[in-house]
N, C-alpha and C positions, 0 to 999 in steps of 0.2 A: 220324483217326489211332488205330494202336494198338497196343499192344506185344507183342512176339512173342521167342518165349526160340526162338533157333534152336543144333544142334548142327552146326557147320560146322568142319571138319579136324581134328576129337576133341575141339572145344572150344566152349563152352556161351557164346554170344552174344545180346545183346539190342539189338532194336532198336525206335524208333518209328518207322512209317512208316503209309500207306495202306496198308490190306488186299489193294488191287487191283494193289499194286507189284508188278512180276514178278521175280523174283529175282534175276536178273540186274546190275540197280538198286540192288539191297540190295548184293548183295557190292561192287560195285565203286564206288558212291556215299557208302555208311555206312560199309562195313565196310573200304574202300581195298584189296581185295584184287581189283585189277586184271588179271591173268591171265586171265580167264575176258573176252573181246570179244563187244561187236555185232559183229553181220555187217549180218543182215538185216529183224531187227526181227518175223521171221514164221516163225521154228522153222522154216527151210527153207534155212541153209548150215552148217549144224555150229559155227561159231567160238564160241555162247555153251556149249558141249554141256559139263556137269559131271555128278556121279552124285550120285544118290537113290538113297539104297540099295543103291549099287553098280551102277545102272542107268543107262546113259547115258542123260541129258534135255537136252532143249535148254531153257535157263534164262529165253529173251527170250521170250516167251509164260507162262512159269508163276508165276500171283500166290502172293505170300509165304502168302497164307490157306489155300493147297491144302497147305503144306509140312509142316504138324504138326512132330511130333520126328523127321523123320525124317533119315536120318544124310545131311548134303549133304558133300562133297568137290569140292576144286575144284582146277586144278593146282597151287596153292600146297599143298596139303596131300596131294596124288599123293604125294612123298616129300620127306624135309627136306632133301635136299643136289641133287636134281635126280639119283636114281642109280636111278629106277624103272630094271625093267628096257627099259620100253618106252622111256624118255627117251633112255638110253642108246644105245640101237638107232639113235632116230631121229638122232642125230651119228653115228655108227658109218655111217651108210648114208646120210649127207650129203641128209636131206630139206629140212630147211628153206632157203627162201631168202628172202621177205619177212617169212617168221613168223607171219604173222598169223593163219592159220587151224591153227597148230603146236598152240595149247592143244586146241583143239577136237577136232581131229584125235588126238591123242596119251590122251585124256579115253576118247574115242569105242573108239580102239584096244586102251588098259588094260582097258576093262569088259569086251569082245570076248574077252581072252585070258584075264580073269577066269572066264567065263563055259567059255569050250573054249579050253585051252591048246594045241591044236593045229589051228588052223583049219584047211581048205583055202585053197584062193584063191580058191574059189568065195565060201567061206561069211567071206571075209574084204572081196571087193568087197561082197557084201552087208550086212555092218554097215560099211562105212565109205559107203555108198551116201549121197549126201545131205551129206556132208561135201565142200565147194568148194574147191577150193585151188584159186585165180586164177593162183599158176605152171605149174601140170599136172606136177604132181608124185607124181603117182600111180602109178607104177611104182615110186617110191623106197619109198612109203607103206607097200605092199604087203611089199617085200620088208624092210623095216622090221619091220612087224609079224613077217613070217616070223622075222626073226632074235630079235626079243623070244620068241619062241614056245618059241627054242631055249633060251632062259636059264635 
């Protein structure tokens, strides 16, 4: 075990855990900030995806040791009332239906427009490539992100 000062949604946390815990673990075991799901345990369906630095990562693969200071956010701390603009979008354009890869995907899509506020559709299948939605909601996704784009 051992202790780790992490800065997760602007705010200075401590935890003890194994160095080899993957983040993932930390937020949603230690720290109760559940939002952020398993999928698939292999950084290969988007549901754990949070930012590093403003960088979408997939969390269930990456140990607490790799994380230094650097700034993590998860969708609890995407915004305090749920009025990202990309949140907003994804009601506005009725993507969710079981939810469950919603963080991931919406995490995934924030950074994307962080990054290029006005993506194509090209350049927006390919940052959400790799993110799963088991309802095939992916035409909602898309134009989702489109309409965040416009915000």
């Amino acid at each position: 075990m051992a202790t780790f000062t992490l800065n997760i949604n602007g705010k200075t946390q401590e935890v003890d855990v194994d160095p080899s815990t993957p983040i993932l673990w930390v937020l949603r075991d230690n720290l109760k900030l559940v939002g952020t799901k398993y999928g698939c345990g292999i950084a290969q369906c988007g549901a754990c995806t949070i930012h590093l630095n403003g960088t979408a990562t997939r969390s269930c693969m990456l140990p607490i040791s790799s994380v230094g200071n650097q700034e993590i956010t998860t969708i609890e701390g995407l915004s305090e009332n749920g009025d990202h603009p990309v949140q907003k979008a994804w009601l506005e354009e009725d993507v969710p239906q079981c939810g469950y890869c919603q963080a991931g995907q919406i995490m995934t899509a924030s950074a994307l427009l962080k990054q290029n506020p006005n993506p194509t559709d090209e350049e927006i299948e390919m940052a959400m490539n790799g993110n799963i939605c088991r309802c095939g909601t992916y035409l909602r996704i898309r134009k989702a992100v489109k309409t965040a784009s416009k915000s």
